[in-house]
PLY file of the C-alpha trace (Angstrom):
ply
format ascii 1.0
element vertex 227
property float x
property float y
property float z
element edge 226
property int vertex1
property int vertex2
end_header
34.19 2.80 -146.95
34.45 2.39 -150.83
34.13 -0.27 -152.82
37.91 -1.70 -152.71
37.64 -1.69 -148.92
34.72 -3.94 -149.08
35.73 -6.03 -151.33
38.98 -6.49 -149.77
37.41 -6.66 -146.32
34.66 -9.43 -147.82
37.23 -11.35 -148.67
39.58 -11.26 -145.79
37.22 -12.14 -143.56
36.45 -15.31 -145.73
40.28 -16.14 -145.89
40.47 -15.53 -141.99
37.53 -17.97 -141.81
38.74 -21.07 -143.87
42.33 -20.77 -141.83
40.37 -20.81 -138.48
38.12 -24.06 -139.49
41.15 -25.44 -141.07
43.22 -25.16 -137.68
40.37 -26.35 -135.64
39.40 -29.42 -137.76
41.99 -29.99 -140.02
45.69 -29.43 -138.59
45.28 -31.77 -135.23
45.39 -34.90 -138.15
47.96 -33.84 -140.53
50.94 -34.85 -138.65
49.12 -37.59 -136.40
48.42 -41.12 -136.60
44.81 -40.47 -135.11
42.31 -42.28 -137.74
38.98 -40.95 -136.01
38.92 -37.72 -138.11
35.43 -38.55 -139.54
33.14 -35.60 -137.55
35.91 -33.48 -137.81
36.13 -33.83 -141.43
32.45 -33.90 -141.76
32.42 -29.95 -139.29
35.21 -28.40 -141.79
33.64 -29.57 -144.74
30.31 -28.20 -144.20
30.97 -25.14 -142.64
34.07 -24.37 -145.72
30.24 -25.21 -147.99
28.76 -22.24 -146.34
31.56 -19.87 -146.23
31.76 -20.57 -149.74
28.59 -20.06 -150.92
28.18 -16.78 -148.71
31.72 -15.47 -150.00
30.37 -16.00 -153.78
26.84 -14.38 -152.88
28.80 -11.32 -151.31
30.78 -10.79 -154.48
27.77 -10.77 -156.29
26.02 -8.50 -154.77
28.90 -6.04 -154.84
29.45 -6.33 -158.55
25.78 -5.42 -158.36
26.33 -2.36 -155.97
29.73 -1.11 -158.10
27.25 -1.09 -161.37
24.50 0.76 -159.75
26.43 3.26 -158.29
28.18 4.16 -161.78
24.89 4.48 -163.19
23.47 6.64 -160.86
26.92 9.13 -160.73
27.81 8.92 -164.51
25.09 7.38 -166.74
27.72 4.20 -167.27
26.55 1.05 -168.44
28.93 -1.49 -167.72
29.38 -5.40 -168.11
27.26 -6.02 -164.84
24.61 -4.14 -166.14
24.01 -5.27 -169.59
24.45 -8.87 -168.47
21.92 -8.47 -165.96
19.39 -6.81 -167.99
19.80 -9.46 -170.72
19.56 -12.43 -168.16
16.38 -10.54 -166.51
14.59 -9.88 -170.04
15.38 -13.09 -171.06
13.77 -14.92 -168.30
10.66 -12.24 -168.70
10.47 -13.51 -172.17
9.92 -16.88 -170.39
6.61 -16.27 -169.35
8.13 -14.87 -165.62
6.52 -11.66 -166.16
6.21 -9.29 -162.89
4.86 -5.91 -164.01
5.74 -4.22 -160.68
9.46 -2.87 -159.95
10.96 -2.79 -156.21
9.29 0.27 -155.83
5.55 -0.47 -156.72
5.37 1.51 -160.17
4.06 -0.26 -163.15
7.12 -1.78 -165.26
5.50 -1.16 -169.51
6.19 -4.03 -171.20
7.87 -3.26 -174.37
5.41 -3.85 -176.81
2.74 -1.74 -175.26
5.36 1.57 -174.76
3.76 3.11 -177.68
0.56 3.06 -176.14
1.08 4.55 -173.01
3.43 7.42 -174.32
0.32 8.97 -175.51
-1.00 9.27 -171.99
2.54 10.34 -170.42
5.48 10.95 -171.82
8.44 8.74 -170.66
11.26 9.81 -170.74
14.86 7.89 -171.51
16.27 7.74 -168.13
13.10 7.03 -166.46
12.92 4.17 -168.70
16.12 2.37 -168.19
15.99 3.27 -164.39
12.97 1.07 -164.28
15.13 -1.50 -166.32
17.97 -1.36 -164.60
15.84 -1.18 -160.74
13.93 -4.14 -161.66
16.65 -6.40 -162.66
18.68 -5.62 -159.42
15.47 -6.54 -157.45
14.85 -9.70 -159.35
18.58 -10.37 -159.59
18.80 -10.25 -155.28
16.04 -12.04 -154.66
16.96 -14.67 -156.83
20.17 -14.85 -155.30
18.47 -14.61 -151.38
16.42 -17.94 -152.32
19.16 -19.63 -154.18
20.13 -22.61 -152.28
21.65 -25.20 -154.90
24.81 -25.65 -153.51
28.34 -24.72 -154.88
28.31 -26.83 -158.45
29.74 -24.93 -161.31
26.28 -25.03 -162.61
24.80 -22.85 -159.48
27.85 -20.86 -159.50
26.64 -20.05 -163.09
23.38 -18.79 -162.14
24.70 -16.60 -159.51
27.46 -15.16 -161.06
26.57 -15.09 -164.83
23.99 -12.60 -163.93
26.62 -9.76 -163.44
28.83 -10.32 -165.72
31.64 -12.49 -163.40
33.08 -15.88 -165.44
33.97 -18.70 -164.37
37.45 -19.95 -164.49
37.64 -23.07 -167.22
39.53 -25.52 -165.00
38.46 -29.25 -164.41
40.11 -29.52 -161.37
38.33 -26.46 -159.72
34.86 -27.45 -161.00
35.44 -31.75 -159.78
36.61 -30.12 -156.70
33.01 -28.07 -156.09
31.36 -31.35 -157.32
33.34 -33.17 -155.27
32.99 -30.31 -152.01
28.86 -30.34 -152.58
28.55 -34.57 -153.00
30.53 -35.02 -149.59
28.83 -31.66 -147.97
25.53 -33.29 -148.94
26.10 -37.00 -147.41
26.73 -35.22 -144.57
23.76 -33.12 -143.72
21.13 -35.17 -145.34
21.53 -38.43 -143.16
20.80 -39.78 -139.59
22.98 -42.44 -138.86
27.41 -41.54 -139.39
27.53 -44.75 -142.08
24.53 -43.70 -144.79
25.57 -42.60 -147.83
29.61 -42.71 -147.11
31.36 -46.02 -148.33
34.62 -44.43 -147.88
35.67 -41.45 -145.87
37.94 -38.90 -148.01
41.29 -38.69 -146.46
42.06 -35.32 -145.40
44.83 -34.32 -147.32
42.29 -34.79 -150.77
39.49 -33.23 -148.86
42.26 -29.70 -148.20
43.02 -30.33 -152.16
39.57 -29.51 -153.14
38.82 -26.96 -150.77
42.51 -25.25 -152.32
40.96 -25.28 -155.44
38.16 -23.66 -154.43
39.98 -21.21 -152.70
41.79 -20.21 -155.91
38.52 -19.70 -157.59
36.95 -17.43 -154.84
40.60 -15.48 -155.51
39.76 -15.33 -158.99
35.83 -13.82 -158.32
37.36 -11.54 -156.07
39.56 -9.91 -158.18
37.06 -9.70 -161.27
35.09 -7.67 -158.97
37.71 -5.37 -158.45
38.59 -4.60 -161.95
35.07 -3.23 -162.19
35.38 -0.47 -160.09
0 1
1 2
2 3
3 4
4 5
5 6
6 7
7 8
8 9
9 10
10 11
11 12
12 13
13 14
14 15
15 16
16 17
17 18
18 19
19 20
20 21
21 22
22 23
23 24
24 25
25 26
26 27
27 28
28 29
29 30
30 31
31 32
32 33
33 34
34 35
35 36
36 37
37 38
38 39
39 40
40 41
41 42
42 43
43 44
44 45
45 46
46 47
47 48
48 49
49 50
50 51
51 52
52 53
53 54
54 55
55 56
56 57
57 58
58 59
59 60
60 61
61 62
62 63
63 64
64 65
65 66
66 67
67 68
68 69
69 70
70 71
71 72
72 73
73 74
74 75
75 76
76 77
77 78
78 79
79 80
80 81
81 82
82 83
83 84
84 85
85 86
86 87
87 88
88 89
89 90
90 91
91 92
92 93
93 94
94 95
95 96
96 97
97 98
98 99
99 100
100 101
101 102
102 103
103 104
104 105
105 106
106 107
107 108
108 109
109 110
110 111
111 112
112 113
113 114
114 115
115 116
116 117
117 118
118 119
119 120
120 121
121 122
122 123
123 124
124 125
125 126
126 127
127 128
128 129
129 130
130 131
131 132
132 133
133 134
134 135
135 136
136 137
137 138
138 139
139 140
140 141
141 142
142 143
143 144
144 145
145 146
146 147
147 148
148 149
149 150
150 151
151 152
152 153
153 154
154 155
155 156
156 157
157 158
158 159
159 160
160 161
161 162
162 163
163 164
164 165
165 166
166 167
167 168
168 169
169 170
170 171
171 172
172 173
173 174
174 175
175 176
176 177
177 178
178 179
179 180
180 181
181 182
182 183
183 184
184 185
185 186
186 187
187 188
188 189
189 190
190 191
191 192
192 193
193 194
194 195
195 196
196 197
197 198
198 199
199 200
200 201
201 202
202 203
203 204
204 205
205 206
206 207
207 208
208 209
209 210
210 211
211 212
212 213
213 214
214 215
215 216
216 217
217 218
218 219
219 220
220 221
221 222
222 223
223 224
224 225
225 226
């Protein structure tokens, strides 16, 4: 299967998903009367959340794949690649220093390379293969432990990394706010009433999740264009 496949498999499989919870959860109220929507709301919302959040990790981690794989076959650098070096450097610079790579060899920190090129000579591809391996390690395990929701701010940190933007729409990013606020009154509480002093009506609840839609639409097809 090659890369367009997946991608295009990723991401019908996500669409599939929000239609299904939508029909379950969401239709039976649209042309009804019924009033008692709340844990039906409450099940759509959070599990849309989820499928969100894994969609976006997903798209990541092929952008990640696609970049790889053109280094290995051709030598080519592209977008993903020096983004994620930069953003993996950077945070080195930071004082999160890990000397070891995903394989267990000794990463050089740049300002002792002179030194140790006396004892073995290093040469130019081995060099950036270390780069470029430890980033993608650091880079997916980041992403693995990530857990801070759907905000345009997480959705930074995730997709920043390899070179995906985000679109510049205020409606998309209050509708994540709004998405994670609601998804997080939901699981965080005991009793139905904490935290909620009024229950969204559907039809703006669907609004925001459309929105968000759009914007996993958007991340797919960035993804694409890198291949």
């Amino acid at each position: 299967m090659n890369s367009n496949e997946e991608i295009e498999i990723i991401y019908l499989s996500f669409v599939n998903r929000e239609t299904e919870l939508r029909q379950k959860y969401i239709t039976p109220y649209l042309n009804s009367e019924e009033e008692h929507y709340r844990m039906d709301l409450e099940a759509y919302t959070a599990l849309c959340f989820g499928a969100i959040e894994d969609f976006i990790k997903k798209m990541a981690k092929v952008s990640l794949k696609i970049a790889k794989e053109k280094w290995r076959q051709n030598n080519e650098i592209n977008d993903t690649l020096l983004s994620l070096t930069y953003f993996c450097i950077y945070h080195l610079e930071q004082g999160r220093k890990n000397n070891i790579d995903e394989n267990g060899n000794e990463l050089i920190p740049f300002g002792k390379l002179k030194h140790k090129t006396t004892q073995n000579i290093i040469q130019n591809r081995e060099v950036l293969d270390k780069l470029i391996g430890f980033s993608c390690a650091s880079y997916l395990n980041y992403i693995e432990n990530n857990h801070g929701g759907i905000t345009y701010e997480a959705l930074l940190k995730i997709l920043r990394p390899v070179a995906i933007s985000l679109i510049d729409n205020p409606d998309i990013e209050s509708a994540f706010t709004l998405i994670k606020e609601y998804r997080g009154s939901i699981v965080h509480r005991i009793d139905a009433q904490e935290k909620i002093t009024t229950l969204p009506s559907i039809q703006d609840i669907v609004q925001k999740v459309d929105y968000c839609l759009q914007f996993c639409e958007n991340v797919k097809d960035q993804v694409l264009a890198k291949i």
